[in-house]
N, C-alpha and C positions, 0 to 999 in steps of 0.2 A: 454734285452731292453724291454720297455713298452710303446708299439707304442700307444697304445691307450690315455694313459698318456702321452706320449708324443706330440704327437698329438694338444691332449687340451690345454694342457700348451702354445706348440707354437701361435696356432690359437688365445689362446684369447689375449694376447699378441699382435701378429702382425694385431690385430683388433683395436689396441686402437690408432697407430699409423698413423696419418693421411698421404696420400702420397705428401699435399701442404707444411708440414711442411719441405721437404725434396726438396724441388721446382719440386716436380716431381705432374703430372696431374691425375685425378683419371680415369681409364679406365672406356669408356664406350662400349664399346661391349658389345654383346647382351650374353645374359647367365649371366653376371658374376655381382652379388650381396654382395658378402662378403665385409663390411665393414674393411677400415685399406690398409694396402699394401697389395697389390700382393706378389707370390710368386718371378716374373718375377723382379720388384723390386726393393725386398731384394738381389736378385744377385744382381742385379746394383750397387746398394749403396754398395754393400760390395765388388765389382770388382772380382766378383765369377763366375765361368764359368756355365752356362746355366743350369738349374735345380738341382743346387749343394742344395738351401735352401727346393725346393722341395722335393728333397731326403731325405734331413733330416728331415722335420716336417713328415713323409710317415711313418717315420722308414724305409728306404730304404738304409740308408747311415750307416751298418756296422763300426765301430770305429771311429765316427768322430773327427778329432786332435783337439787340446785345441783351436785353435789360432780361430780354425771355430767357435768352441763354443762360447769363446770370445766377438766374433765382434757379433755375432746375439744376443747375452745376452744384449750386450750394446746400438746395436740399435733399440732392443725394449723395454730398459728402467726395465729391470729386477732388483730386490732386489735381497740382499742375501741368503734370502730364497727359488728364485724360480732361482738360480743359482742354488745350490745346487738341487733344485729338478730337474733340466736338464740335471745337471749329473748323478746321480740318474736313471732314464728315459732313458738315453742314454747308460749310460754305468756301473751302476752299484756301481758306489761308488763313495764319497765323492767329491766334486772337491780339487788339490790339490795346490787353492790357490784362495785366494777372490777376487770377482768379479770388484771392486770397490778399491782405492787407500787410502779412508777415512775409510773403513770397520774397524769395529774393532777399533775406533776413538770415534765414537759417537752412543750413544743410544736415542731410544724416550724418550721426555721428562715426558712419564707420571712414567718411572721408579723411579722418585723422589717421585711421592704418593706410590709406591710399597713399595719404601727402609723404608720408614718412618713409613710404616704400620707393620712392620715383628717386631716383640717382644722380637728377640736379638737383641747383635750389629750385623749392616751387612753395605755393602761397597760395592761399582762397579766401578774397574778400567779398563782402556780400554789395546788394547795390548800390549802396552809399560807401563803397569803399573801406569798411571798418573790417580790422582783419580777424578772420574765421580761425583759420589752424597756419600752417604752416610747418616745414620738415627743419630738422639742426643744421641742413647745407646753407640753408637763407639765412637762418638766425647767424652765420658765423659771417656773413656778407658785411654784416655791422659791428662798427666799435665796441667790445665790449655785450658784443649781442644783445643788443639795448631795439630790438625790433618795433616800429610805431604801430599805432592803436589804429589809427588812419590811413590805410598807404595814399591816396592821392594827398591829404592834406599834408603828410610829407614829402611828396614827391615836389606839390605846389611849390611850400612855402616852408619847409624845414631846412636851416642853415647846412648842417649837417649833409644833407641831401646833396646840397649844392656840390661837398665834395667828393663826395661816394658817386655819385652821378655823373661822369666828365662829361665838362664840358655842358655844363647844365643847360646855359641859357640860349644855345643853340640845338643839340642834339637831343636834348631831355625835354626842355619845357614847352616849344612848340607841338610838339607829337602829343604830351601828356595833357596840356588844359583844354584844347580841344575836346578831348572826352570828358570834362567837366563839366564842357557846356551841353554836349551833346544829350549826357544822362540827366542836367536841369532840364533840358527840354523835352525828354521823356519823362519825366516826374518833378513840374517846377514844383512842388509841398514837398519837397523830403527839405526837410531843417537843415540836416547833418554837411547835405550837399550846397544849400542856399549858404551856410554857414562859414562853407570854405570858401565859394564866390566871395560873399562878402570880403573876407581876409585876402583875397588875392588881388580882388582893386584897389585893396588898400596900402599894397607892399609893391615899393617903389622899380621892383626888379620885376615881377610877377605880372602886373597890370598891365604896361604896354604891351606886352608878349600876347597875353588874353585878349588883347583887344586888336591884337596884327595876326595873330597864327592862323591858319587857314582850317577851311573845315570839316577837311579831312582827319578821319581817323586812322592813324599808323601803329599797329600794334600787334597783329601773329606776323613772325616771320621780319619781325624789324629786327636789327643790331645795331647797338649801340653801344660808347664805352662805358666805361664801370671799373670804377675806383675799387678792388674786394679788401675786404680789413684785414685779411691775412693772407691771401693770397696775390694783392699787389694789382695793377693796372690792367686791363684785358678788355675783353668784348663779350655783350651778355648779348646771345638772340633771343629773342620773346616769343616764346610760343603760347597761346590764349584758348582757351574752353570755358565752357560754359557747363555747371550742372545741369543735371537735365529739368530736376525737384524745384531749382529756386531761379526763376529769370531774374535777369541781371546781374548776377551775383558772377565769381569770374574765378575759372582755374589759370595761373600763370607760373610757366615754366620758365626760368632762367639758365640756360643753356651757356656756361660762361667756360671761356678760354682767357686764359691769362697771357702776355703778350702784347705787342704792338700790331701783330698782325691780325686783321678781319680775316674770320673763317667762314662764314656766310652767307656773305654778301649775293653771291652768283649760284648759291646751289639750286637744282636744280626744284622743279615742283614735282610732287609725289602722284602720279595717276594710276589707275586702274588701267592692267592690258588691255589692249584693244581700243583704249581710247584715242 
């Protein structure tokens, strides 16, 4: 735990918090200056027994459960980012699920001057795969720049796919349904994703694959070929990121060379001197 950090994180948070917006009155006793809620409170609002939230901004509260963390992420208005840092702070690793029901849904808008600015094709779907933005290099990848709504549901099970994709049902479809299943099993209720499942055991090409492909995920740093719609046969590498604002949601670089020949197969990995 990094009560120091933690500390800060909570305080400036629970400073920003007005206690009228909550119908509750700003203390005035003498001594107490700190702008935002009280520690007194936040128990309140959150029907928490008497210095439960004190404890915890102190670092006094040893393992605090999800549900706790939760409710005080949300009534002080916390992002993704500084969810994650709480847990972090608290306990040490990752949270092990988003703070927010829309996360991983939506990105800031300025990532549309980002995508547009990057000198391959690249693409940002969120975590059902439905696509966010995207730059004119990808759009030109497709027939008639006819780009899908869904990229996994066309990567699945769109005919089209099959030929833009070489060599679909060995190089393409084992690496890709894989994370199908992997993202159901981090969120079986998303619809969008159960949705595609469904459609893919029911497509006679699609299903065996899903139910042989191993469970491994292959995706920054693969190459694969790629049919481009005007620029002809080649090798697309994948490079993969993540927003920082929306878990799950996914930055994908399309690094393509045209050609018969693999250009990065063997390069090397990028490290820091000294490593």
């Amino acid at each position: 735990m990094d009560k120091s950090a933690l500390r800060s994180l909570l305080r400036e948070r629970r400073a920003l918090i007005q206690p009228e917006s909550h119908g509750l009155s700003r203390p005035t006793r003498q001594g107490r200056r700190a702008p935002g809620l009280s520690q007194a409170q936040i128990d309140q609002l959150l029907h928490r027994a008497p210095d439960t939230y004190g404890r915890l901004e102190s670092g006094r509260y040893p393992n605090p459960p999800a549900d706790l963390l939760q409710d005080v992420a949300r009534l002080l208005g916390m992002d993704e980012q500084e969810w994650t840092a709480l847990w972090r702070y608290c306990l040490g690793q990752d949270p092990p699920f988003p703070l927010n029901a829309r996360s991983g849904a939506e990105i800031p808008g300025v990532w549309q001057e980002a995508v547009d600015a990057i000198g391959h094709m690249a693409y940002v779907n969120d975590r059902s795969w439905n696509l966010l933005t995207h730059n004119d290099r990808w759009a030109q990848m497709f027939p008639g720049r006819r780009v899908p709504g869904n990229v996994m549901r066309w990567m699945a099970l769109d005919p089209a796919a099959r030929e833009i994709l070489t060599d679909w049902e060995h190089a393409w479809a084992p690496l890709v349904l894989p994370q199908l299943r992997a993202a159901l099993a981090a969120d079986p209720a998303d619809r969008t994703l159960a949705g595609i499942e469904q459609d893919v055991l029911a497509d006679p090409l699609a299903a065996p694959i899903y139910h042989s492909a191993g469970a491994s995920l292959h995706l920054d740093g693969d190459e694969r070929p790629l049919h481009h719609a005007v620029q002809g046969p080649g090798w697309a590498t994948v490079c993969a990121a993540q927003p920082m604002s929306a878990p799950g949601a996914r930055l994908i670089i399309l690094v393509f060379h045209p050609g018969e020949e693999r250009r990065h197969a063997r390069t090397p990995v990028l490290r820091a001197k000294g490593r």
